[in-house]
Structure formats: structure tokens, C-alpha cells
N, C-alpha and C positions, 0 to 999 in steps of 0.2 A: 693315262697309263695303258700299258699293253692287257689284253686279255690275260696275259700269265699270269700277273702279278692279280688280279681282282679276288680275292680271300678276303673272307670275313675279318681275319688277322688283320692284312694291310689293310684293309679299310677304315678297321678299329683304330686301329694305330695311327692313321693321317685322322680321325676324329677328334682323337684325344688331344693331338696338338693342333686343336683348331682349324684345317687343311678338311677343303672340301675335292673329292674327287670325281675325274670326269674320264672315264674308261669303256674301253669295246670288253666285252663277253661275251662267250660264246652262248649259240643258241641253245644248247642243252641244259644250261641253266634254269630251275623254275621257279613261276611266277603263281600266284595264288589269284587267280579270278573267280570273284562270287563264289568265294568259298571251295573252288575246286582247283587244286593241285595239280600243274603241267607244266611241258617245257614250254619254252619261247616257242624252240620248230614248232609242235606238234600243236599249238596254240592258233599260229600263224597260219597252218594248213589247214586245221579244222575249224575253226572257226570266223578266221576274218575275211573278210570280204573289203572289194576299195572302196566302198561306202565308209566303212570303218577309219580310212586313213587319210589323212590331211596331205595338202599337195605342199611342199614347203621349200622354197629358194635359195639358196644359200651361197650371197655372192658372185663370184664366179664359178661356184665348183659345180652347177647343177642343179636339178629338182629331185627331189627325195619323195618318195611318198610313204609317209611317218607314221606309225602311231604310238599313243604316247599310252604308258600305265604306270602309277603310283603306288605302292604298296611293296611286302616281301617281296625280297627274292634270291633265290637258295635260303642261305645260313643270312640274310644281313635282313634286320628289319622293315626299312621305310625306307626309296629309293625312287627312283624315278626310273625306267626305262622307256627308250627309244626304241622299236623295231624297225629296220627302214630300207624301202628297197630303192637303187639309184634310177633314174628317168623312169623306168616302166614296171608298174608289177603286175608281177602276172596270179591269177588264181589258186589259191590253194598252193602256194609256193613258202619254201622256207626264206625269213629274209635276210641279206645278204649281210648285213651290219646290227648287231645290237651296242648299244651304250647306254651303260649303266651313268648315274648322276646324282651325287650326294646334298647338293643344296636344288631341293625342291621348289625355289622362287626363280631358276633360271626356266625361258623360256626356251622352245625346239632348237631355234635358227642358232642362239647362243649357246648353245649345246654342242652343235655341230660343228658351229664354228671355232669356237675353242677346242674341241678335236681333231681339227682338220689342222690347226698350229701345230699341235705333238706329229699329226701323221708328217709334216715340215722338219720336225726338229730330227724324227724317224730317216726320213731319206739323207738330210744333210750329214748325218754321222754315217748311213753306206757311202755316202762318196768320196766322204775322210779314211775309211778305211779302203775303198778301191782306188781312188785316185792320187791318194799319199802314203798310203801303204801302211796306216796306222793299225792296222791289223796286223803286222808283221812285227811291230816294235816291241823289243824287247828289253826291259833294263836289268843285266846281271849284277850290277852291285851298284852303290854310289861311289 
């Protein structure tokens, strides 16, 4: 899902009926490491280094350089996030993608790669609405 929808609510909510989620969130979201309290960004700039981050392939879309952390984040208990910057990262940089991930046995590559299908399902509905005008349609009554 889109970063909008990522709420404790909706998350709760696809829990309850058994639905595990695989969504971007923004960087200002925080994360609890070693017991100290911060965002993704400010996380990513002060503290990580590419030593920190795994180099990781994904198909054709690219190399990613990832890292992976377990634990809260904001309001949701136990999650898995992705921080991950695309071909090159650079130092003390905010990263360009986060993904949150509610079943914790999936690995990186699988992560991303099930979100790169939504980011697919994402474009093919702008081109229904620019190229068939489905953004225009209106139904006034039956």
C-alpha cells in the first residue's frame, strides 16, 4: 500500500483479518534503536554508514543498498523495515524509500519485489485514467 494509508488502524485492521502488509512510509516515521527514540531520516544521517547496508538485486529493477531493522515503529509494535537508497548511497543521506513489512519471515529481495508489483498496479491505473479517460467518468443515475 501507499504511504497514506500506513496507520496503526489500517494495519490493525488487515491483522485482524489475517492480511499481512507490505507498504512505503515516510521517513519521518520512528523507529526505536537500542532503546533510543528517532526518525528513519535522522537515523539514516546520523548514524549509518554503507558498511551498515547490504548491497541487494532485485530483478531487473536494480541494486538497492538496504538496511534492514526489526522492531517498533511509530504507533505499530513489531515490523520489519527497509531503508534503501537506489544504485548509489551516498553518506549521511536521508533514504530515498522506506518499507514497512508486517510478516517478518519474508526476506529483502521479497519485500521489494512484491512492492515493485503495487508500484505496477500504481502506474497501470494513471494510464486508465489519462489514456481512457477513466478519471472523467461519471455515472448520474442508473
Amino acid at each position: 500500500m501507499d504511504s497514506w494509508y500506513t496507520s496503526e488502524k489500517v494495519i490493525n485492521a488487515c491483522n485482524r483479518k489475517g492480511f499481512h502488509v507490505i507498504a512505503a512510509v515516510k521517513t519521518n516515521r520512528l523507529i526505536c534503536v537500542s532503546g533510543v527514540t528517532i526518525s528513519m531520516a535522522d537515523f539514516a544521517v546520523q548514524y549509518l554508514r554503507k558498511s551498515d547496508l547490504r548491497s541487494v538485486t532485485v530483478d531487473s529493477q536494480g541494486t538497492y543498498w538496504v538496511y534492514e531493522y526489526e522492531g517498533p515503529l511509530s504507533e505499530m509494535e513489531n515490523v520489519k523495515a527497509l531503508l534503501s537508497w537506489k544504485d548509489e548511497y551516498a553518506e549521511s543521506s536521508k533514504p530515498q524509500v522506506c518499507l514497512l513489512c508486517t510478516d517478518l519471515s519474508l526476506d529483502l529481495v521479497t519485500i521489494q519485489r512484491y512492492y515493485h508489483v503495487r508500484w505496477n498496479i500504481e502506474t497501470g491505473y494513471r494510464y486508465f485514467k489519462e489514456l481512457l479517460g477513466f478519471d472523467h467518468y461519471q455515472l448520474l443515475s442508473f
